[in-house]
C-alpha positions in Angstrom: 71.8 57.4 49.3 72.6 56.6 45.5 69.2 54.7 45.9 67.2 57.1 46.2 68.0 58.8 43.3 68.4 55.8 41.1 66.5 55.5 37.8 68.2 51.6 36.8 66.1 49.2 35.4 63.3 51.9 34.6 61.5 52.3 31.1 61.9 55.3 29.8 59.9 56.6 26.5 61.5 60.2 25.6 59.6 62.1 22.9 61.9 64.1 20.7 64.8 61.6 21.2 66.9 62.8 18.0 67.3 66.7 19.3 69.8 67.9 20.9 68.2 67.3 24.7 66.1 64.6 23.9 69.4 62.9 22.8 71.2 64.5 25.7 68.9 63.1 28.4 68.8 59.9 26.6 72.6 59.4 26.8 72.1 60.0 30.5 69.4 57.8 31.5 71.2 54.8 29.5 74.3 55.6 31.8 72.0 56.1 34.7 70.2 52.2 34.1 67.7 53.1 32.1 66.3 51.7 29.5 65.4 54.0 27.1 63.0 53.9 24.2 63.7 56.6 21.4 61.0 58.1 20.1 60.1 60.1 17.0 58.9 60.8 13.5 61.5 59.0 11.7 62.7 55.2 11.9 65.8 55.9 10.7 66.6 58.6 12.9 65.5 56.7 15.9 67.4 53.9 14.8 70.9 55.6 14.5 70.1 57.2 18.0 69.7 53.8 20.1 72.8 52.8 18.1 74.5 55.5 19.5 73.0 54.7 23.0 73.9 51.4 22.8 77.7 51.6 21.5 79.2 51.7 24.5 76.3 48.8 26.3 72.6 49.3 27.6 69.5 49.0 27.1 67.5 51.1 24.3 64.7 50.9 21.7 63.7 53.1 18.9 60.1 53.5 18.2 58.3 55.5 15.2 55.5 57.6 16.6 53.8 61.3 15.9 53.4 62.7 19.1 50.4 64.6 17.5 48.4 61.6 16.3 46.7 59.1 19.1 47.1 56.4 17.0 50.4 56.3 16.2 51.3 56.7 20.2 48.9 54.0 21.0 50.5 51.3 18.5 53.9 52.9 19.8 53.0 52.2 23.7 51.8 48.5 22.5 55.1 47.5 21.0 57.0 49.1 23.9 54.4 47.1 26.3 55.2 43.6 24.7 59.1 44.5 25.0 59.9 45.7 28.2 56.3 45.1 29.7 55.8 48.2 31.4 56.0 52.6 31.3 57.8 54.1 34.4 59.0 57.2 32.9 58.0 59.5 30.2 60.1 62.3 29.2 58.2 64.7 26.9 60.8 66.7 25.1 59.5 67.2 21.9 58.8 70.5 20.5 60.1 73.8 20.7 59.9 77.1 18.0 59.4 77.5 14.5 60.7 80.3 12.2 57.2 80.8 10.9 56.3 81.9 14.3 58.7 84.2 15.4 58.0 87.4 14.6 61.6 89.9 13.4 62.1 93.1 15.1 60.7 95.0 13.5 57.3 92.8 13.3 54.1 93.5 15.7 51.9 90.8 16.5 49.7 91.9 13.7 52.1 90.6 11.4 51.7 87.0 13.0 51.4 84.1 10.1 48.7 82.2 11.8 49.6 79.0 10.6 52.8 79.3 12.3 50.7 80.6 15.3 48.8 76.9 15.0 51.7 74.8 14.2 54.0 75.8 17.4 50.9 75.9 19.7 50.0 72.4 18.5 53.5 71.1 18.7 53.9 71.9 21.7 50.4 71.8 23.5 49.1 68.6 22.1 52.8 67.3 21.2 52.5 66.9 25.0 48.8 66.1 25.9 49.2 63.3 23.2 51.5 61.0 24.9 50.7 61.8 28.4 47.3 60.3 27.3 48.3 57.3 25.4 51.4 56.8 28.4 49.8 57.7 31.5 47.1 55.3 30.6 49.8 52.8 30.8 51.0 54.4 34.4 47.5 54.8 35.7 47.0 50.8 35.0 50.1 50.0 36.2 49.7 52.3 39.0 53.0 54.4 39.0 54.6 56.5 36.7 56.4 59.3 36.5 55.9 62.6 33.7 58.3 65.3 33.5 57.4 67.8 30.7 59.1 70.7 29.2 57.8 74.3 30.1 59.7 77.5 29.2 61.1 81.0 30.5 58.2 82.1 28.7 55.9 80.8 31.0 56.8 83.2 33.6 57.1 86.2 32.2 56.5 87.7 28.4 59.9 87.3 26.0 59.0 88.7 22.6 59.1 87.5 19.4 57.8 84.6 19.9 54.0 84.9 21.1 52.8 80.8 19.9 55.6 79.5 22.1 55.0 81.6 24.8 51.3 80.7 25.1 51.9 76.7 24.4 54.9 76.6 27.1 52.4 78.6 29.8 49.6 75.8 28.7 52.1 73.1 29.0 52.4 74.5 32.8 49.1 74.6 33.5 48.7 71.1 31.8 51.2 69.7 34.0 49.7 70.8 37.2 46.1 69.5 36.4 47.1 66.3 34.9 49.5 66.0 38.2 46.3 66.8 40.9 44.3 64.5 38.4 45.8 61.6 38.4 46.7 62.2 42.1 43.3 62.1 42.8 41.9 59.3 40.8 45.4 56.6 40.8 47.0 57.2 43.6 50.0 59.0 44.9 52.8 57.0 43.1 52.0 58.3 39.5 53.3 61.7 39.5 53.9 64.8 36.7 56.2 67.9 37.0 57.8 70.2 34.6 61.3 71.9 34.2 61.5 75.8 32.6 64.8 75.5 31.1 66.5 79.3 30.9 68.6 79.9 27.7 70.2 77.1 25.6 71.9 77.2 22.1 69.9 75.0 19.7 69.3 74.8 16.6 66.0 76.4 16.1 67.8 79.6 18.2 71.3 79.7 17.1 70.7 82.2 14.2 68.9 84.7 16.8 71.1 84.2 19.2 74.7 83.9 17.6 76.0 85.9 14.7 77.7 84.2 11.7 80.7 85.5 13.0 80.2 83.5 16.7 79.5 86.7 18.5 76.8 87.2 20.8 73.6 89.1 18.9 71.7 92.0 20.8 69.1 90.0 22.1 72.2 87.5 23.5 73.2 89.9 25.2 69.5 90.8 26.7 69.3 87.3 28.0 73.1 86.9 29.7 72.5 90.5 31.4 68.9 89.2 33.3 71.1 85.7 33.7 73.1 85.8 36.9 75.5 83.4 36.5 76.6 85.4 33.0 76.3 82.4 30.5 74.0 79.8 28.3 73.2 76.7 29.9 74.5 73.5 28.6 72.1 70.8 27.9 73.9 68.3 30.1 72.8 70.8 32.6 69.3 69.5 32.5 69.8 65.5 33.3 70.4 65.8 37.0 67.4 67.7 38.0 65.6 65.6 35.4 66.3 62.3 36.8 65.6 63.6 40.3 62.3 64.7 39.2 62.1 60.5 37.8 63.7 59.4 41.2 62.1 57.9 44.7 63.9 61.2 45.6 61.2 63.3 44.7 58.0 60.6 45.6 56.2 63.9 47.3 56.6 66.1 44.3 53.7 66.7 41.8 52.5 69.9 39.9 55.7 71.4 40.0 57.7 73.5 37.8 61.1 73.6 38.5 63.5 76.1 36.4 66.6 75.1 35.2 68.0 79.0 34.4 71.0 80.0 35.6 68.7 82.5 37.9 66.8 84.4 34.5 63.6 83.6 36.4 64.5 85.0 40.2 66.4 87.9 38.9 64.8 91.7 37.8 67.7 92.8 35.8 68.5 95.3 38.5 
């Protein structure tokens, strides 16, 4: 049965490696048999990561690469290529809010700064297209492959304050289930691309809107746990399982989906 869901021996190339569930995921797909290639702006960063991956044994590899540049993926994807010979997973995890884009309380959407409005939507729209171009390729050549990419509450259903993220994480959705009949179409059925919509988890772009200086939960905290069934925050760990299922022979007859990771924020009317 452990089979089934196994992920050893598989490459996988995680985009936003050195953030908090980028790094999370890594750590469990190196304990899972992965072997994991860190990827993201920064050497350095990418290099203390796999050091940290590896410290206790496995397999990793840190790669320097701008998710929003072609190029850089593509001379990414060719060192991985020559080490490890093949792509079987890629986790796109990069991305996320800026503080340029989210609009206070008291702000309307006519108070937007558009540039924030273009940097989160191309973060997070083409911080994902990007390497599902350059590593599908791979996958499509290869002829399996698995893509799981990160989609949002805000895909379902309107959260304010934060209209750019909203908008990229409900393209990211719709991204995920054309690439997923595309390439189902064209390269067979053992390539394959789903989505989680993870609920509400403290980072650090939302700490400061979600917890006071003092550790206390701020109004709009309290919004979130009183729509949240299960009464609490999710903890990244939470994500790995449902994650490597969706990388897993356990899930060969799932494509397009979008599977939410919410503590029941998404099934739940807040009555």
């Amino acid at each position: 049965m452990n089979e089934l869901f196994s992920v050893e021996g598989k490459v996988a190339v995680i985009t936003g490696a050195s953030g908090v569930l980028g790094g999370t995921l890594a750590e469990h797909f190196i304990k899972a048999g992965a072997k994991v290639v860190a990827l993201g702006r920064s050497q350095e960063k990418m290099d203390s990561r796999v050091a940290e991956l590896t410290s206790n044994g496995g397999d990793a590899f840190a790669v320097e690469a701008n998710v929003m540049d072609v190029k850089s993926l593509e001379a990414a994807s060719a060192k991985i290529i020559e080490k490890y010979g093949k792509i079987d997973i890629l986790l796109n995890i990069a991305g996320g809010n800026i503080p340029t884009a989210t609009l206070s309380a008291e702000q309307s959407f006519f108070d937007m700064d558009m540039m924030g409005w273009n940097e989160v939507t191309d973060l997070n729209i083409n911080g994902t297209v990007y390497p599902s171009y350059v590593f599908g390729k791979v996958m499509a050549e290869q002829g399996s492959g698995s893509i799981v990419n990160i989609s949002s509450m805000a895909a379902y259903s309107a959260i304010t304050r934060v209209a750019g993220y909203s908008a990229a994480k409900s393209a990211i959705t719709n991204f995920t289930q054309w690439l997923a009949s595309d390439v189902a179409l064209k390269f067979g059925d053992k390539i394959r691309v789903n989505a989680i919509a993870p609920g509400f988890f403290i980072g650090d772009q939302n700490r400061k809107i979600l917890i006071n200086e003092d550790g206390s939960l701020t109004d709009r905290s309290k919004k979130v746990i009183a729509k949240t069934p299960m009464g609490r925050f999710g903890d990244a760990a939470e994500l790995n399982g449902a994650v490597q299922f969706l990388c897993s022979e356990a899930s060969s007859f799932i494509t397009g989906a979008l599977l939410p990771i919410d503590g029941g924020f998404s099934a739940f009317s807040g009555v």
